[in-house]
C-alpha positions in Angstrom: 79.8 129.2 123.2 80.9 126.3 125.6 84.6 125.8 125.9 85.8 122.2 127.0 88.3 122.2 129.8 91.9 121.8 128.3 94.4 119.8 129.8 97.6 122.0 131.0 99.9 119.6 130.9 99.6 118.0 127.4 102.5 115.7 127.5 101.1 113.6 130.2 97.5 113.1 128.7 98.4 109.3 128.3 99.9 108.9 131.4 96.1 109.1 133.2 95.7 105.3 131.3 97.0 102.3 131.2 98.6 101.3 128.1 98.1 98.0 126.5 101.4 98.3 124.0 102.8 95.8 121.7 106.7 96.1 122.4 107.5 94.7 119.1 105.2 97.4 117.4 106.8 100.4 119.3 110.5 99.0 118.4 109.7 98.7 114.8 107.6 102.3 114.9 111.2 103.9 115.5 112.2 103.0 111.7 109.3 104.5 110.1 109.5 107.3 107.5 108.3 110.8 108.3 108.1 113.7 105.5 111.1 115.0 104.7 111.8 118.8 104.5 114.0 120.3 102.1 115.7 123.5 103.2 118.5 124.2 101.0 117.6 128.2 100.5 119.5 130.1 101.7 116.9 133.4 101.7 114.2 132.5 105.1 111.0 133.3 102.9 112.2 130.9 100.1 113.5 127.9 102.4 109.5 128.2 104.5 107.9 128.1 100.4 110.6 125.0 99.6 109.8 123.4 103.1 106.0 122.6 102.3 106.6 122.6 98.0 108.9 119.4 98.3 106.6 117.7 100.9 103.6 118.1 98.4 104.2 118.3 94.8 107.7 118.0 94.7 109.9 114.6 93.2 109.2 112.6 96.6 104.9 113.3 96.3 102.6 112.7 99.0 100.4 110.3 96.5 103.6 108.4 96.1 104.7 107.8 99.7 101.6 106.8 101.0 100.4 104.1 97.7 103.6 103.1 96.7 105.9 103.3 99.9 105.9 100.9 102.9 107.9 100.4 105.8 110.0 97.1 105.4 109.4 96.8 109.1 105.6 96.6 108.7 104.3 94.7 111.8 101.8 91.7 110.6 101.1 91.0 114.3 97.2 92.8 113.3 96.2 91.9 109.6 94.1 88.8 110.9 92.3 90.6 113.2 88.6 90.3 112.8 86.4 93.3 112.0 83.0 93.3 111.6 80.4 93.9 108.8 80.3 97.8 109.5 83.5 98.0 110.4 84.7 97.0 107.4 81.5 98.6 105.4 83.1 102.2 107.2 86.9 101.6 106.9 86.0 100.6 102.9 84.0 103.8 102.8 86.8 105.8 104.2 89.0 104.4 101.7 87.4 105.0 98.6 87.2 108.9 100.3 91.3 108.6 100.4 91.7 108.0 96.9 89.1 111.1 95.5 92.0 113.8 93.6 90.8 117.3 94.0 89.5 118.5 91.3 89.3 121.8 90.2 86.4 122.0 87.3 83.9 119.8 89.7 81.3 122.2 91.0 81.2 120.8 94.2 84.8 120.6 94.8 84.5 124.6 94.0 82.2 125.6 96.1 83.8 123.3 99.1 86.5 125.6 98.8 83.9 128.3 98.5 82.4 127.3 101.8 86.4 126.9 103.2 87.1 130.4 102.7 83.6 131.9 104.1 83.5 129.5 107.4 87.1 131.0 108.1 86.8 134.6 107.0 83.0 134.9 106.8 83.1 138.9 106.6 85.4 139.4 103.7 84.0 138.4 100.1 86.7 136.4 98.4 87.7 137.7 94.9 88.1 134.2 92.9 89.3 130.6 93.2 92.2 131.9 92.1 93.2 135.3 94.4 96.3 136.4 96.8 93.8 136.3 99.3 94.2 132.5 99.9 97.7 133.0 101.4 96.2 134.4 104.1 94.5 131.0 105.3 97.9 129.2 104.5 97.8 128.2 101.5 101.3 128.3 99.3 99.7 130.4 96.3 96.9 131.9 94.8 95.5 128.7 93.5 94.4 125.9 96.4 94.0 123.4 94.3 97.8 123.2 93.7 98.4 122.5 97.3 95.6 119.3 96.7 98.0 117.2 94.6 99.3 114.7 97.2 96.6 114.5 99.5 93.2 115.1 97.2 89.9 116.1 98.6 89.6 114.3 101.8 92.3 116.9 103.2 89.6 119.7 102.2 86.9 117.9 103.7 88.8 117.3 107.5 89.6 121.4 106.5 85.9 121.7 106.0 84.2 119.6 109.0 86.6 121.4 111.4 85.6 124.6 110.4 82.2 123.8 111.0 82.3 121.4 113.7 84.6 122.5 116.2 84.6 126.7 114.8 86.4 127.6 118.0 89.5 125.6 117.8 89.5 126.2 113.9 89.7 130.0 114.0 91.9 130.0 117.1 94.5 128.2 115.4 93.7 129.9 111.9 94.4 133.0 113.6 97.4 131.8 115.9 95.3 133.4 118.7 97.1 131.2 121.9 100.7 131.1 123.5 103.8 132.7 122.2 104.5 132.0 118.8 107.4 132.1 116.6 108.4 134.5 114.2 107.6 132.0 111.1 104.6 130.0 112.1 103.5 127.2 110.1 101.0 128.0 107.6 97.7 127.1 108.9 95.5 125.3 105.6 98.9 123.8 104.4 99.6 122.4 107.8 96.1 121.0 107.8 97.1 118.8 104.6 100.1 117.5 106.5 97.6 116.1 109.3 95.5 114.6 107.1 98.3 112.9 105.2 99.9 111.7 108.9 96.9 110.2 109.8 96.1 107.8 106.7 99.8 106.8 106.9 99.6 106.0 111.0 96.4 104.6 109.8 97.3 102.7 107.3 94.7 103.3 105.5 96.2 102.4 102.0 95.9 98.5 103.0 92.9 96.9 102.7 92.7 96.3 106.4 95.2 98.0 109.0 97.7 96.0 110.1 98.8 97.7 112.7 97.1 98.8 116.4 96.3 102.2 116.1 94.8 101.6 112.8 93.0 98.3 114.1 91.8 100.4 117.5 90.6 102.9 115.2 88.2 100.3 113.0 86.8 100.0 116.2 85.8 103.2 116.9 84.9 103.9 113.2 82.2 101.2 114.0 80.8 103.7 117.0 80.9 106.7 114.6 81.5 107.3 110.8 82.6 110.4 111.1 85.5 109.3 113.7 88.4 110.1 110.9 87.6 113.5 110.9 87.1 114.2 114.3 90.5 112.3 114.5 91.5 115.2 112.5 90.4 117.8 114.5 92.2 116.1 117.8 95.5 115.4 115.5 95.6 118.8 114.4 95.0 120.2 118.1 97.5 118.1 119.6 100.2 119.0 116.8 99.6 122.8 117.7 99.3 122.0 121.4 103.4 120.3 120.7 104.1 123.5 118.5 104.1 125.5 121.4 105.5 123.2 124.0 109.0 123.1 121.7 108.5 126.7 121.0 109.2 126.0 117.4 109.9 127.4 114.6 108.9 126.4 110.9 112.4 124.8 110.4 111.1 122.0 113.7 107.6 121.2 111.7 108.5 117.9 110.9 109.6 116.8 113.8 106.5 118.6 116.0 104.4 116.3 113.3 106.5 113.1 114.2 105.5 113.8 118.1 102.1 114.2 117.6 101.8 111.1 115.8 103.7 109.1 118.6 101.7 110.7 121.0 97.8 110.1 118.9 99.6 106.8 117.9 99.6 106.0 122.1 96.5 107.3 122.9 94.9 105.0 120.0 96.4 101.8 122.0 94.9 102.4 125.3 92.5 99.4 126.6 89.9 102.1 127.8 88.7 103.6 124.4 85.5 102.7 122.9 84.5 106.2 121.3 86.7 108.6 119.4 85.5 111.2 122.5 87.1 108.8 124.6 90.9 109.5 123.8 92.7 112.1 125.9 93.2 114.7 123.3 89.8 115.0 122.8 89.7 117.6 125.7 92.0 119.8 123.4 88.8 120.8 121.3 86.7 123.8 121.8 83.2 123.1 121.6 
């Protein structure tokens, strides 16, 4: 297996390009609203369970934030920019994907999962939908499909396609397998929902066209390849690991590792010199 070159110094990826950076878009991206993450336990185990509970299911949902939330500082700079018939044809696509709940009793929603489990522990059988031995890919329970509430099945697809696309980086961050880590790490498949969910919001997916200019740099390159959101995923989830270890956090810091990563992916989408989704910095993060 072929390992793409990593970048050592991840911080400065950007810095390699020139930026072409709307100044009023930056100033307002300082106002935006990140997860929030509740941590009023006082027992460790409890407060890490509470941490990722409230961000999901709990009163302030995922579903809710990103369909009925916006930013009053929304830039409209973007929302008459152009795209063209595929563009549009993909970004519509990828919408209707967005909106898909997951959905326990569908067969092939099942055996997704199925095929989760096996691409990340391919030697051990797994017991049932419903075992303990999903807690030991991340997830908050026995039960997955719990954890599918706020962000529905397109989070189980990026899961899926980075499992089977990029297998190195999946298992090596499934397993925690580079740098020194903290005590409490962040749980890997619940994590993976958090990406997803970041990216649709930096996306802005929930609009009918993106109004800002990561989202309208990213119609561009979902015009080169369909597939570009979940290879996005795959960099995204990279690069948040990549800024786990930089900080040397701990579970506590997630939300604010997540907020770099998406100021950092949020650059990288607004450089002039981008015309594939292979094309952005981060990309060199991946194992092939």
């Amino acid at each position: 297996m072929r390992l793409r070159r990593r970048r050592q110094c991840f911080r400065s990826c950007s810095s390699l390009h020139r930026v072409d950076e709307d100044e009023i878009y930056w100033r307002q991206k300082k106002g935006d609203e990140e997860l929030e993450w509740s941590h009023s336990s006082t027992h460790v185990i409890s407060q890490f369970t509470q941490c990722f509970a409230n961000a999901m299911v709990g009163p302030r949902s995922w579903v809710g934030a990103l369909f009925n939330r916006s930013s009053n500082k929304r830039n409209e700079k973007f929302s008459d920019y152009p795209l063209s018939p595929l563009q549009a044809q993909r970004l519509q696509r990828l919408q209707e994907r967005i909106k898909v709940p997951f959905d326990e009793t569908r067969p092939d929603h099942q055996e997704a999962l199925r095929a989760l489990w096996h691409a990340a522990f391919p030697n051990i059988a797994l017991n049932g939908l419903i075992s303990e031995q999903w807690k030991e890919m991340g997830w908050q329970g026995p039960n997955p499909s719990t954890d599918f509430r706020g962000c529905g099945f397109v989070s189980l697809e990026n899961l899926l396609f980075f499992s089977r696309t990029y297998p190195a980086s999946f298992h090596r961050l499934l397993f925690k397998q580079e740098g020194t880590r903290a005590d409490w790490e962040y749980p890997f498949a619940v994590a993976g929902i958090n990406v997803t969910f970041m990216l649709i919001r930096m996306l802005d997916l929930s609009s009918v066209k993106p109004r800002c200019l990561p989202g309208i740099n990213f119609a561009k390159l979902l015009g080169e390849d369909e597939e570009a959101f979940d290879v996005l995923y795959c960099i995204a989830f990279e690069m948040m690991d990549a800024q786990w270890l930089a900080m040397h956090a701990s579970y506590m810091e997630f939300n604010e590792v997540l907020q770099v990563t998406r100021t950092q992916l949020e650059r990288e989408l607004s450089l002039e010199d981008i015309y594939r989704i292979q094309d952005l910095p981060a990309y060199n993060l991946l194992y092939q």
